[in-house]
C-alpha positions in Angstrom: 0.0 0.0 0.0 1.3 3.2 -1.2 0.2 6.6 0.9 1.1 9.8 -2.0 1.5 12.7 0.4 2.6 16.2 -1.2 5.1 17.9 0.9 7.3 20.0 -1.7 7.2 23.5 -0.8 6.8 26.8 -3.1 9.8 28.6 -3.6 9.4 31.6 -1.0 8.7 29.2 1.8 4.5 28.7 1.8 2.9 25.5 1.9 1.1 24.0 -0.9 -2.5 23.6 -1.7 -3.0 20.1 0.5 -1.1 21.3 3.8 -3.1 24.8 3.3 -6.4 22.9 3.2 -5.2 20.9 6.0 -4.3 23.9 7.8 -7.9 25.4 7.0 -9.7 22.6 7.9 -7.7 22.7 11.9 -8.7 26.2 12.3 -12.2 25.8 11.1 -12.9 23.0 14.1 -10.8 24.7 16.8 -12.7 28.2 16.1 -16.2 26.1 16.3 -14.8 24.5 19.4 -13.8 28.2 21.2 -17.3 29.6 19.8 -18.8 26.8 21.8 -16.9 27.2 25.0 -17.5 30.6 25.5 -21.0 29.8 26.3 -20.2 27.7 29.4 -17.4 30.4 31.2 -17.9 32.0 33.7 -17.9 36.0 33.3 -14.4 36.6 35.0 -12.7 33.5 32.8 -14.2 34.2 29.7 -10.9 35.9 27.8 -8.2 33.0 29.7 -7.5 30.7 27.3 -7.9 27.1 27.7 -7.6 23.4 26.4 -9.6 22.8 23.4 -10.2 19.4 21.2 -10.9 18.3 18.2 -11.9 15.0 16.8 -9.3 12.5 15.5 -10.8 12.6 11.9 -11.0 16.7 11.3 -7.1 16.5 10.5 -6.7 13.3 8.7 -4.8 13.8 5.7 -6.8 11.8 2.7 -5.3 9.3 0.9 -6.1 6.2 -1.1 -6.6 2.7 0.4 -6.7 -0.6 -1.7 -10.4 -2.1 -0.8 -9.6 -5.3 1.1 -12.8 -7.6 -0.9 -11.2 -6.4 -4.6 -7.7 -6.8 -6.3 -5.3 -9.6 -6.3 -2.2 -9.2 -3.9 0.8 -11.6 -3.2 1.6 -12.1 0.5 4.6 -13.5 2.5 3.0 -15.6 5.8 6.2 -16.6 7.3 5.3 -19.5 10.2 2.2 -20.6 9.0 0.7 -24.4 9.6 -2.3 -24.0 7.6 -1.0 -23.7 3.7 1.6 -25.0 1.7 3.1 -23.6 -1.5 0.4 -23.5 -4.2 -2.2 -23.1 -1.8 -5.1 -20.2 -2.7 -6.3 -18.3 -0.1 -10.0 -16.8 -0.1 -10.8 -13.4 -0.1 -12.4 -11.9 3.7 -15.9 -12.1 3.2 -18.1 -8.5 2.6 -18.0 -6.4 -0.2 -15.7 -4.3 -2.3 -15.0 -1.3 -0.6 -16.3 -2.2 2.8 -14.6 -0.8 5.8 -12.3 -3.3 7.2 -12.5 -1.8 11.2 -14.0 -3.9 14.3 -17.4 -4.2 14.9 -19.1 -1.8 16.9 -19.9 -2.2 21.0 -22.8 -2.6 22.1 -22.3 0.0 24.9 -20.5 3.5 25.0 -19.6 5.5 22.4 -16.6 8.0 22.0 -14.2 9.4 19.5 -10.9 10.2 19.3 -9.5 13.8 20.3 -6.9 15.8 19.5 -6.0 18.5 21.7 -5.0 22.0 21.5 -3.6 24.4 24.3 -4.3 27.9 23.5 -3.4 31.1 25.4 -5.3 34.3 26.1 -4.0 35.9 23.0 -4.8 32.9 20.7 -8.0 32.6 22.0 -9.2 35.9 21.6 -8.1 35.8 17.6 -10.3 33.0 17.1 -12.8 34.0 19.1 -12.9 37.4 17.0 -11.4 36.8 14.1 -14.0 38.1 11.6 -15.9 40.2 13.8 -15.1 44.8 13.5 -17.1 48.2 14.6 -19.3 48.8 11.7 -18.6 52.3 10.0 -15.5 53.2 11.5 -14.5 56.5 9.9 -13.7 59.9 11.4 -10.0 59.9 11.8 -8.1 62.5 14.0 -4.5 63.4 14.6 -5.2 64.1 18.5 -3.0 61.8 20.5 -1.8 59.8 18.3 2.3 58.2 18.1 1.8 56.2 15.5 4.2 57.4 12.2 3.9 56.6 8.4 6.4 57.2 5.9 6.1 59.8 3.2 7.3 61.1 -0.2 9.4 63.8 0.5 11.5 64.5 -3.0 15.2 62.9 -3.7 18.5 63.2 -2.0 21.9 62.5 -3.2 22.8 59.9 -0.5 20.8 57.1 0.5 20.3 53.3 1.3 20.7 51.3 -1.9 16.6 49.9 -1.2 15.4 53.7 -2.0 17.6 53.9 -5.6 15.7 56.4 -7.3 16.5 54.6 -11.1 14.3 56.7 -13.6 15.3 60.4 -11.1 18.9 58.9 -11.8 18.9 58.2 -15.4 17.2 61.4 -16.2 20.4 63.1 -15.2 22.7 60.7 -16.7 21.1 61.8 -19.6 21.2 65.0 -19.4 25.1 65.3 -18.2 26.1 62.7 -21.5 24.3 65.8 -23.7 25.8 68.6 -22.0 29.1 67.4 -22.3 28.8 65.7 -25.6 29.6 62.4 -24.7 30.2 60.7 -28.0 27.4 57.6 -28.7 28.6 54.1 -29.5 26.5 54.6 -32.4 28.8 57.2 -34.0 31.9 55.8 -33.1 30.7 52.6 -35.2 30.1 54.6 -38.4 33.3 56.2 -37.5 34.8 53.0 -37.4 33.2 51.7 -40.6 35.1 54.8 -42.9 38.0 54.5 -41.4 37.9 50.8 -42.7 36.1 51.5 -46.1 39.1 53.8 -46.5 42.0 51.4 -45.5 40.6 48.6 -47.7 40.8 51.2 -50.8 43.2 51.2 -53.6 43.6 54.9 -53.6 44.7 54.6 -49.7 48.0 55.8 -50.1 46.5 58.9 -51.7 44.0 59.7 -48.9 46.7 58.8 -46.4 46.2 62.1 -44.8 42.8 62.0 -44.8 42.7 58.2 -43.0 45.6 59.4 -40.1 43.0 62.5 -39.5 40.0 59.8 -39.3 42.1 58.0 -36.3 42.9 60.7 -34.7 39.5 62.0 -34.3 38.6 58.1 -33.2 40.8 58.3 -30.9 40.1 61.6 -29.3 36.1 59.9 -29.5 36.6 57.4 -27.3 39.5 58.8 -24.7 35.8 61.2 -24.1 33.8 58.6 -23.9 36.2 57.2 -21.4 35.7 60.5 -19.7 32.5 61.3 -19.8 31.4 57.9 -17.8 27.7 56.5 -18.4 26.0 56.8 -15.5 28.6 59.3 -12.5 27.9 59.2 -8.9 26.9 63.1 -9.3 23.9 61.4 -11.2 22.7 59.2 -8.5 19.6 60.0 -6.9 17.7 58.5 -3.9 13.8 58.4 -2.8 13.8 60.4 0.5 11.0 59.8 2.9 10.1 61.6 6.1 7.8 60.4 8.6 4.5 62.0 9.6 1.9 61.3 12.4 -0.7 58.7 11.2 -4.0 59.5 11.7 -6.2 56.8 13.6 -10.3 56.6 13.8 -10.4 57.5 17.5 -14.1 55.6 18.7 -15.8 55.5 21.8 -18.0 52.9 22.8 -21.2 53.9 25.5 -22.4 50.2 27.7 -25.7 51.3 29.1 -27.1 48.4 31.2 -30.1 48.3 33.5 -29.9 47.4 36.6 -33.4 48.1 37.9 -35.6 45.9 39.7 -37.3 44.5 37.0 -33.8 42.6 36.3 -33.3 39.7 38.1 -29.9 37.8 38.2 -30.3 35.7 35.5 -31.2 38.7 33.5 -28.0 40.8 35.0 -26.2 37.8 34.7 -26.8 37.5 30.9 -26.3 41.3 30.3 -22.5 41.3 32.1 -21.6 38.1 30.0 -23.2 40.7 27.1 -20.6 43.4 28.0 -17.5 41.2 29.0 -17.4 40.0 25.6 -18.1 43.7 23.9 -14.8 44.5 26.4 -12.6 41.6 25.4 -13.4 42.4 21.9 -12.7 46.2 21.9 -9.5 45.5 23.7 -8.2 42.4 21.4 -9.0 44.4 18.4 -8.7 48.4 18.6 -5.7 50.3 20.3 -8.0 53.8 21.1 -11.2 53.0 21.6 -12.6 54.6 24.7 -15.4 52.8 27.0 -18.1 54.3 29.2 -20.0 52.3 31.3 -23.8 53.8 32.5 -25.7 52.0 35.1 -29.2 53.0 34.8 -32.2 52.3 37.6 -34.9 55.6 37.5 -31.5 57.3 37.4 -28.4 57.0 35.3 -24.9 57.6 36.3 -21.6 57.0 34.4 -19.3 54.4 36.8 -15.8 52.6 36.7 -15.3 49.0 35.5 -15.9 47.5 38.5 -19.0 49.2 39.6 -20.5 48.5 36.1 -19.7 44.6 36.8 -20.0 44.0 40.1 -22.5 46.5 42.1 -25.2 45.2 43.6 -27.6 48.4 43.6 -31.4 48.4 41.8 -33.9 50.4 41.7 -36.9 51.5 39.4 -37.2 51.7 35.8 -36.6 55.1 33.3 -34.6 53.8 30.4 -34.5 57.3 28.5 -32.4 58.6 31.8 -29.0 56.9 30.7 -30.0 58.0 27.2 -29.8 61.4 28.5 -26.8 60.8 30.5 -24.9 59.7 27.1 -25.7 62.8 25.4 -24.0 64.9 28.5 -21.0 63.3 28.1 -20.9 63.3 24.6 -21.0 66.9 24.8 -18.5 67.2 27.2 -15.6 64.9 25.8 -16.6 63.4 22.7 -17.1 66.3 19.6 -18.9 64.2 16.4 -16.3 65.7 14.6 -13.4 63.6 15.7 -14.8 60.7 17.3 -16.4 57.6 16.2 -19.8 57.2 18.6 -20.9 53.8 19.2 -23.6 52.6 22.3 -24.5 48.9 23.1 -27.9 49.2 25.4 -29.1 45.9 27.2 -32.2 45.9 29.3 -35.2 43.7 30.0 -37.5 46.2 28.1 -39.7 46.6 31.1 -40.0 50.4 31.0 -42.8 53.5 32.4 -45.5 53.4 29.7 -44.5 57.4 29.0 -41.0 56.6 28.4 -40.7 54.6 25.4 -41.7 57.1 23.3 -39.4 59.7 25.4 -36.6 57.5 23.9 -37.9 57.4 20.7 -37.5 60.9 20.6 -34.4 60.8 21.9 -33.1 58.1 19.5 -34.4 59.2 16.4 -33.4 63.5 17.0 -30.5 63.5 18.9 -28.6 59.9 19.8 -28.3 58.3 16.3 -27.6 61.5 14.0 -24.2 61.4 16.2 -24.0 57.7 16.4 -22.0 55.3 14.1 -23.8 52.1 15.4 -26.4 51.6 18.3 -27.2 48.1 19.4 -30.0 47.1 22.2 -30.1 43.9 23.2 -33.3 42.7 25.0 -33.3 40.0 27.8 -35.9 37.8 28.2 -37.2 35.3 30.1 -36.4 31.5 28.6 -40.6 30.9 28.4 -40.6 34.3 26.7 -38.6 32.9 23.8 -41.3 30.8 21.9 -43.7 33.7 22.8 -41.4 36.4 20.9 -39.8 34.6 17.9 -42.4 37.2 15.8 -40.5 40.4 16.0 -43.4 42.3 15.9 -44.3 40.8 19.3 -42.5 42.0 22.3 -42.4 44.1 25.6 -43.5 48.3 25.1 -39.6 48.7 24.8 -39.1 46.5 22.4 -42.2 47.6 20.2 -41.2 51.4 20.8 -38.0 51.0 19.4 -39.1 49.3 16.0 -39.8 52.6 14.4 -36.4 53.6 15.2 -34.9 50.0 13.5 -37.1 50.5 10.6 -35.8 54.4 10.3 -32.2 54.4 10.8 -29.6 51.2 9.3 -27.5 51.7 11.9 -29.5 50.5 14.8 -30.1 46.9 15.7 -32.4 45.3 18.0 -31.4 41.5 19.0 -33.2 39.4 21.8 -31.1 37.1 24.3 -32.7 34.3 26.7 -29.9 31.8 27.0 -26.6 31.8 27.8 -25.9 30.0 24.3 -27.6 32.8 22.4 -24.9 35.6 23.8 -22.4 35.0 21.2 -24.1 34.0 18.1 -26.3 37.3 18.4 -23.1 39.2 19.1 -21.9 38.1 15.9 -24.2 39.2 14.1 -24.3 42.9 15.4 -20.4 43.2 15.1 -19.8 41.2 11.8 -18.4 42.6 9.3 -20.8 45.1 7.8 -22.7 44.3 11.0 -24.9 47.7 10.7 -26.5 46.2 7.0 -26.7 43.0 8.0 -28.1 43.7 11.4 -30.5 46.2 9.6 -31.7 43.6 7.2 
């Protein structure tokens, strides 16, 4: 049995197409396999990284097998007491192409697994790999150390990587005409006479004439000689200077709601919510600025660890942390310069006057400003079945459609499960989350 396994490798060091495949095929089932235990973490492990597996069979190479009922092989049995020479052996009974493994138990079951150990950084790439803030565009030079390089004309010295070959040329070129540097085309034809002449009966009549002929040949190419193709003076480099960068500078408002109406399975839900929005921001963007807003009848603009682990409730006015976004928007974030995003989770249970207070707010003031808004509802797992019709929902969540059906950058996703956390959050943060999200 012969196993045909491509190894060779390209010429600047890359794989070929099977290892590549092979390669594609591993990442596909350890990303599934991270997507899936994110679910099950707890809210302060949820960006460690961790021991992942994979079955056996997602990183077999394929190859060809001979069918064990079909073909006709020689074998050596050294030992044996049951044939002699000349004997014929039967085939093993079952058909062509049959599998030729045990027979299967009767109890258990299992598979194989290959396992994978994956740090914090590792695990974060996978877990967010295709995943960005939608509409990411207002750039600003405020802050920022990052440099690029620059055309900034020619110099005369340089490295030999920034050889300027056409700037160079162009004053070869122009130094061979000032000084008249003589062209290999004329002293070919110059050449030529000369031995047209020498090859001529009258030669010793236009001796004169032949001796002046060489003399100018020769005074030809002792210029050429000095007037040299291409002279260092010529040489020209490609100078570059370095200027700031600019960088889209974003900010990122988590309004939760920690009123009464949200239990701990409904807080619980909304932190694991937010821990991944935080992980995410932080894996992926350098500046992006977070500000967390805790909202009960009042809302009020708190430190990480407040956001995540206070233990304070109250009653129920959602448009209050709306309002408390728009101060400090005014205060430290100008449109102008900074990318505005806000993630709102809440239960939708709300004051019947105040969903259309937030309407107002929404649809005049919050998302002319805003890049992207998400809200994220929390329900109750017996609610699911109940509100798989998005037109059905809690006075929140049927409020807030006419702002979804006005404006493409706001979505509206519903949560009742641990296991829906990240799926949803991949869709409002996929690439060209706001259109798909919108759709």
């Amino acid at each position: 049995m012969h196993h045909f396994i491509d190894r060779r490798q390209n010429p600047k060091g890359k794989s070929l197409g099977n290892r590549q495949r092979f390669i594609r095929r591993a990442r596909a089932y350890i990303k599934a396999e991270v997507d899936r235990a994110i679910a099950s973490r707890k809210v302060a492990d949820a960006g460690d990284g961790g021991t992942v597996s994979i079955p056996m069979g997602g990183i077999d190479e394929p190859r060809f097998r001979n069918a064990p009922g079909g073909g006709t092989r020689r074998h050596v049995l050294p030992g044996n007491s049951s044939y002699v020479a000349g004997d014929r052996i039967a085939k093993p009974e079952g058909k062509a192409g049959s599998g030729g493994g045990r027979e299967a138990s009767a109890q258990g079951s299992g598979e194989d697994q290959f396992m994978f150990a994956l740090d914090r950084e590792e695990f974060l790439d996978l877990l967010f790999d295709d995943l960005e803030l939608p509409n990411l565009a207002k750039m600003t030079l405020r802050e920022m150390n990052a440099v690029r390089p620059v055309r900034a004309g020619f110099r005369t010295v340089g490295i030999p990587a920034n050889l300027n070959v056409l700037r160079t040329m162009r004053h070869s070129y122009s130094r061979r005409l000032a000084l008249k540097r003589p062209s290999e085309s004329e002293l070919e034809a110059l050449r030529a006479e000369v031995r047209d002449l020498e090859g001529e009966d009258s030669y010793l009549r236009n001796r004169s004439g032949v001796e002046d002929l060489r003399n100018k040949l020769v005074a030809l190419e002792r210029r050429r000689r000095w007037v040299p193709y291409i002279d260092p003076i010529d040489v020209r480099y490609s100078n570059f200077q370095l200027e700031p960068k600019p960088k889209a500078n974003a900010v990122m408002f988590c309004l939760m709601d920690v009123s009464g109406s949200m239990g701990e399975r409904e807080k619980d839900l909304a932190k694991r919510f937010f821990v991944l929005l935080h992980l995410f921001l932080q894996r992926r963007y350098d500046r992006v600025d977070l500000v967390f807003v805790r909202h009960t009848h009042e809302a009020e603009e708190v430190d990480e660890e407040t956001f995540f682990y206070s233990q304070e409730t109250g009653g129920t006015v959602i448009s209050s942390a709306l309002v408390k976004m728009l101060e400090i928007v005014k205060d430290r974030y100008p449109v102008s310069d900074w990318n505005i995003y806000a993630a709102q989770a809440s239960d939708g249970e709300n004051l019947p006057y105040d969903g259309p207070k937030c309407c107002q707010l929404l649809n005049e003031e919050i998302m002319p400003k805003c890049q992207y808004y998400a809200y994220v509802e929390i329900l109750d797992e017996r609610e699911a079945g109940i509100f798989s019709d998005p037109t059905n929902g809690a006075a929140q969540w049927r409020a807030l459609r006419a702002v979804d059906e006005r404006w493409p950058t706001f979505a509206m996703k519903r949560i009742a499960r641990r296991g829906d956390i990240y799926p949803v959050f991949r869709e409002l943060f996929a690439r060209d989350g706001a259109t798909a999200a919108a759709a």
